[in-house]
N, C-alpha and C positions, 0 to 999 in steps of 0.2 A: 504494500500500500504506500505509496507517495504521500509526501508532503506537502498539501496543493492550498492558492491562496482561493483558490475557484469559488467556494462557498462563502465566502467574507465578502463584504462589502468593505470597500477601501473607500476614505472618507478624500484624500489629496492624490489627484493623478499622477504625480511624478511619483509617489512609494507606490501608485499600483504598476505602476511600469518596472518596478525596480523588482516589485516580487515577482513580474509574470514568468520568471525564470524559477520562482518556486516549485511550481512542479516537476521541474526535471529531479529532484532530490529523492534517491531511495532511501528505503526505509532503511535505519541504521544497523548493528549488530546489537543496541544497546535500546531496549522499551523505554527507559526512564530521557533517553537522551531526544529520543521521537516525542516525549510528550513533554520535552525543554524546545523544543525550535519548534512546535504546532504552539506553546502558549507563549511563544516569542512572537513566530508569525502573528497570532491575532492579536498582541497587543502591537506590532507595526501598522496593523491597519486600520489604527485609533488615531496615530501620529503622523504629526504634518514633519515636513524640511524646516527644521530652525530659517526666522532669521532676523534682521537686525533689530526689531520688536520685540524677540526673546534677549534678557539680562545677559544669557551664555552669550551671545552671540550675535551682541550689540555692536561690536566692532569688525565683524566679519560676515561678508556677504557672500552666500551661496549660491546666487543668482547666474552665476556664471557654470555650475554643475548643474543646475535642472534644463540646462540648455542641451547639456549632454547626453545624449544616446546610448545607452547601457546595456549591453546582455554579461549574464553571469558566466563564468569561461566553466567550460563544460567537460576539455580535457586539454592533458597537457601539450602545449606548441613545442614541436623540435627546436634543441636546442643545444650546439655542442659545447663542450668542454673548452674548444677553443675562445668560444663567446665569451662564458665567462671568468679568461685564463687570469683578467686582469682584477676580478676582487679576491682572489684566493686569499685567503690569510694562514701561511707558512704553521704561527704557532699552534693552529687549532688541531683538538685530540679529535676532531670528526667534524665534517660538514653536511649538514641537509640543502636541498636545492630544492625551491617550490618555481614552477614556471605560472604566470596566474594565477598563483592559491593551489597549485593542482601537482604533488611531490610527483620531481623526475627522477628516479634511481638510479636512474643510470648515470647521474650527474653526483650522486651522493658519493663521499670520500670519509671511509672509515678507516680512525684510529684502535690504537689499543685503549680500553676505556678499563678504569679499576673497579675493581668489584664492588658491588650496590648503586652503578651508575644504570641507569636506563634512559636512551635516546631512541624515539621510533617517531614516524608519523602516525597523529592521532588514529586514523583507522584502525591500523595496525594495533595500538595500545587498548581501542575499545574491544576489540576480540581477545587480550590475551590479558589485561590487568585492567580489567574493569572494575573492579575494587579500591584501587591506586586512582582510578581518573574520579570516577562519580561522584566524591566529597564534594570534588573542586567545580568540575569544569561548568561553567556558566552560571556560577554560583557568587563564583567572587566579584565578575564583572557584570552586575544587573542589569543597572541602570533603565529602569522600566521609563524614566524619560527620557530617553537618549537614543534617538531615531537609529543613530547608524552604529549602536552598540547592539540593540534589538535583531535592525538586520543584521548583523554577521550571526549571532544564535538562531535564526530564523534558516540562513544557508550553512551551518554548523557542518561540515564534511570532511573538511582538508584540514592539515593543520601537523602539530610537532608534541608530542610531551615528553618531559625530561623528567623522570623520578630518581631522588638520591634517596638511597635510604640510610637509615642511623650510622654513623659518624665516616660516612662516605666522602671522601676530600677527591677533587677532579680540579688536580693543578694546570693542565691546559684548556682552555676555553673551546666552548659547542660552538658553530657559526652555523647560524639559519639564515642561508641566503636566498631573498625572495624577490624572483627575477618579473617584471612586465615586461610582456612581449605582443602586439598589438594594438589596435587601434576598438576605442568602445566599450574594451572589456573592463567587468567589474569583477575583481579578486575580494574573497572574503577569509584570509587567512587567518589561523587561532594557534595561540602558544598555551602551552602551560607548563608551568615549572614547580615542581612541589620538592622542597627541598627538606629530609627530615630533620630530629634533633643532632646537633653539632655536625651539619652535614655541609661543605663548602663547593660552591662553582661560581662560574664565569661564564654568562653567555650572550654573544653576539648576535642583532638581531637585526638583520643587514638588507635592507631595498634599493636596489639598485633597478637601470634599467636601459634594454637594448639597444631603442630608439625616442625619437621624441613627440610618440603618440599620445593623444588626448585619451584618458582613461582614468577608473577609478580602485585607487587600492583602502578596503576598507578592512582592518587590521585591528583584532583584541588578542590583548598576552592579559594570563592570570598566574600572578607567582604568591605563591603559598610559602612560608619562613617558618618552620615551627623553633621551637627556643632552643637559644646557643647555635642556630645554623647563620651561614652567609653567605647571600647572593648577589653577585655583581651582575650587573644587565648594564648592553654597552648597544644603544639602539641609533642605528644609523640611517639615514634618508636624506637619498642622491639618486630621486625620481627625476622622470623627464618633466621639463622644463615648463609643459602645457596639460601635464597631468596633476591628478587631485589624490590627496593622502590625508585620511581621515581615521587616528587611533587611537587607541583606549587602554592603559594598562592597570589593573588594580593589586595591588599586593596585601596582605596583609601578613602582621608580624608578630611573632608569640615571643614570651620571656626572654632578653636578652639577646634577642634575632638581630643579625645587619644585613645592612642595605643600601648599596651604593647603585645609585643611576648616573649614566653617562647617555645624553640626548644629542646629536649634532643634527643639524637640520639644513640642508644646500639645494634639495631639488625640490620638484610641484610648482606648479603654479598657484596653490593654494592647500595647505598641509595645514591639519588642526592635529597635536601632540595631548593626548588628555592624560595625565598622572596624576593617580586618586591613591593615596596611601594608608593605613588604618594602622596603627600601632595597638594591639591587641593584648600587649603584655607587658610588663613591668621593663623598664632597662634597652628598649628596645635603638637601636643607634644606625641612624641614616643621616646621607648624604645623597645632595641632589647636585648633579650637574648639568646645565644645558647652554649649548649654542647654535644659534641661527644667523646666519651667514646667506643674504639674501640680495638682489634686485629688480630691475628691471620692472614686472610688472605683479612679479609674484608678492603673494601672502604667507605670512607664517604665524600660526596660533598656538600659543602655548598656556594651557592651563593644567593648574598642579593643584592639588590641594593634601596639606600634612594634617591627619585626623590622631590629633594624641588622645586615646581614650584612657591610659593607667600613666602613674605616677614615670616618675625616672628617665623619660625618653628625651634623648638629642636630637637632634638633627640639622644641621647644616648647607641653604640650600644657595648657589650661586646661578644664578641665568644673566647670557651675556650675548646681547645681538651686534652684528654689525649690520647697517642698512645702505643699500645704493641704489642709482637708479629713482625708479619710482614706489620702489617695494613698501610693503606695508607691513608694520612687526606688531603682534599682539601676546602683552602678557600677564596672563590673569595670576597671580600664587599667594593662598589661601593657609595661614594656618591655624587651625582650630584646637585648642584649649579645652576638652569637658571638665565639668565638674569632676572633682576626683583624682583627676591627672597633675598633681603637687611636685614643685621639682622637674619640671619640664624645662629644657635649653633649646629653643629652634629660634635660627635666626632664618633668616632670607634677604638676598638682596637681588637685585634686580640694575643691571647694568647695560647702556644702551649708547651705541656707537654709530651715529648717523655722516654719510660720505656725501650726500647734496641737500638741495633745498628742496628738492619731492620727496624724499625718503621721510617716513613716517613713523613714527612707535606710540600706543599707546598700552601705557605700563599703571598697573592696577596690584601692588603688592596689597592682602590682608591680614589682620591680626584678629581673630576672633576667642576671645581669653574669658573661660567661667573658673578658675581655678587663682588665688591668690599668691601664692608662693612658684610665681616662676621668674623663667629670666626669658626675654621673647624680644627680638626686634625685627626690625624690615627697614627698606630703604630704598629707593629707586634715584639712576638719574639717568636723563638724554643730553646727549650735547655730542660736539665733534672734537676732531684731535687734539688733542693738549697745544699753545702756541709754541710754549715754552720747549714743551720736550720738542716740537717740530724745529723751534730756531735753534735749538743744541746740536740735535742732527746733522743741518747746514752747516752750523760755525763749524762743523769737523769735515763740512768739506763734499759731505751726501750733499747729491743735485735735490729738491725740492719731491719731484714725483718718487726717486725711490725712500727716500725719508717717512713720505706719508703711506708708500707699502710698507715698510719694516714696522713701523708704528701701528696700523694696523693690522700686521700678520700677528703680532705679539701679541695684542689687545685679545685676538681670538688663541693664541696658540696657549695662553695659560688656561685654559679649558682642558685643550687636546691631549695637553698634557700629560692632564690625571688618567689618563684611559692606560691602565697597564700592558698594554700588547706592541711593542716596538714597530711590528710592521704593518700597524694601522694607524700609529701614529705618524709614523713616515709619510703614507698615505694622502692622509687628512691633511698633514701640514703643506705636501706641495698642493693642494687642490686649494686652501686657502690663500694661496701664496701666491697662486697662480688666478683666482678671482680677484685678490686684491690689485694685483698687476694691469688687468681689463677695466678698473675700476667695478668691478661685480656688473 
């Protein structure tokens, strides 16, 4: 039996166009997971297309995706090894390849992986540890209002999960590379990462893309931390130029769990990044890192929100855009205090680097505090190159244009920095080095 939107009435015709690809969806190996994307499905077809009249999504216009033409990719496009010879990342213990949302094996590159590490594509995982997935999957990432969270559990099929279990340590990083390839298609890819107590990884969560067709990748990862484990998530996006990248990641964190994100953001022509985090247990220690590295006519949206529900929790959060061109940077980050939660240290700041006079950011840090005994700050600023550091530059003799690239490679490369993997860092730095040179 399929998963069909047939019997529903869709209330906005661009989400009925978007499910009419619903029925191609077989029924899964898992009952419980058919009756998670049927009451996804019918709550999508409650919900409209955000847009600048909704609070989320007051600064960012959609208007340019409902223009777009969409089918759900159906199977995977050929695609060799040679294609994508150039995002390989040397240090990784094993790569997955999704072409569309839809895993190519034959692209997949397995390492040795140490015992209690598990890496499969979702399908795969719902036949053989479905015990392992079902707690989790679509559980953590609800968001019953949140159109394009809805739909990807509505087209729930493809996807990657990673289980470590108890005190499982996986010193080289997983690399999920998630290739677009076409024109029109809408990918619905899903991660999940359940990492047990004291259990440690690294995973790389990498979009790239072939050509520079108009399409849409809409992308949920749910990483699970139970206490004393830690997970690094190093999330990358260097879509094409005219496409749209819309994602959603929620984690949650038990007893003394960490949690380092690394976001860099360079492709789409309009990309919304959503990082929703719950600190669920006493001591629990994150760190947030993100940059957007943008122009011309694209957007980039970033919203975060750090949810301290128990006492003791850190967290650390830096977002750093550079803007050029006529680009437009949005950044919402949120952090929330309950009652109860005493002894909480999150700061955030919010740092923004504009290269002309159309470049645009508007930047919205939050402090939302019921709890009395904490230490909590935020901070935002926009402005352009420093003068001073610019006229030091010269007086030693730099001509003016490479002065304001080094100044700006730097502004962004203490971001890139932090990402522990040498040759993504490589990477990254000549790609910024190299937009700052074009002037983005």
């Amino acid at each position: 039996m399929n998963v069909t939107a047939a019997s529903h009435s869709v209330s906005n015709p661009y989400v009925a166009a978007l499910l009419a690809g619903s029925g191609a969806l077989s029924k899964s190996p898992a009952a419980w997971l058919d009756a998670r994307r049927a009451a996804a499905l019918e709550r999508a077809n409650v919900l409209s297309v955000p847009t600048t009249r909704d609070e989320e999504w007051r600064f960012t216009d959609l208007t340019p995706l409902t223009k777009l033409q969409l089918q759900p990719a159906t199977a995977a496009v050929k695609v060799s090894a040679a294609d994508i010879a150039v995002h390989a990342v040397p240090e990784a213990a094993m790569r997955l390849v999704f072409v569309n949302g839809v895993p190519a094996p034959e692209l997949m590159q397995q390492g040795a992986l140490p015992g209690g590490v598990t890496v499969m594509p979702l399908g795969d995982a719902l036949k053989s540890h479905g015990a392992w997935v079902e707690p989790h999957l679509a559980k953590l990432a609800v968001g019953e209002h949140e159109l394009f969270t809805v739909l990807n559990t509505a087209f729930l099929q493809h996807g990657v999960f990673i289980h470590l279990a108890k005190n499982a340590v996986l010193k080289a990083p997983i690399h999920l590379l998630f290739v677009a390839a076409g024109n029109g298609v809408a990918a619905y890819p899903r991660c999940l990462i359940v990492a047990e107590t004291g259990a440690e990884a690294c995973v790389i969560e990498d979009y790239v893309a072939l050509g520079e067709e108009a399409y849409l990748t809409n992308a949920v990862t749910e990483i699970a931390v139970a206490p004393n484990a830690s997970v690094r998530h190093i999330k990358l996006q260097r879509e094409s130029q005219k496409a749209f990248h819309i994602s959603s990641c929620a984690v949650t964190l038990a007893k003394d769990a960490r949690f380092q994100s690394h976001a860099v953001t360079l492709g789409a022509r309009l990309s919304r990044n959503n990082l929703n985090i719950s600190q669920q247990g006493e001591g629990a220690q994150i760190e947030i890192d993100g940059l957007a590295l943008i122009g011309g006519r694209q957007t980039a949206d970033t919203h975060t929100l750090m949810d301290h529900t128990k006492p003791h929790g850190t967290c650390k959060q830096t977002h750093k855009t550079i803007v050029g061109g006529s680009g437009h940077v949005v950044f919402n980050g949120k952090v929330f205090v309950r009652e109860g939660a005493q002894l909480t240290d999150s700061s955030q700041q919010s740092r923004n680097l504009l290269l002309s006079d159309k470049a645009h950011v508007d930047t919205k840090p939050q402090l939302e505090i019921f709890a009395d005994d904490v230490k909590c700050a935020h901070g935002a600023a926009v402005g352009q190159l420093d003068a001073e550091h610019l006229f030091y530059l010269k007086s030693r003799g730099l001509p003016e244009a490479q002065a304001r690239n080094l100044l700006t490679y730097a502004f962004g490369a203490e971001i890139i920095d932090h990402i522990p993997v040498p040759s993504l860092v490589s990477v990254l730095e000549k790609l910024v080095m190299a937009r700052t040179e074009v002037g983005i």
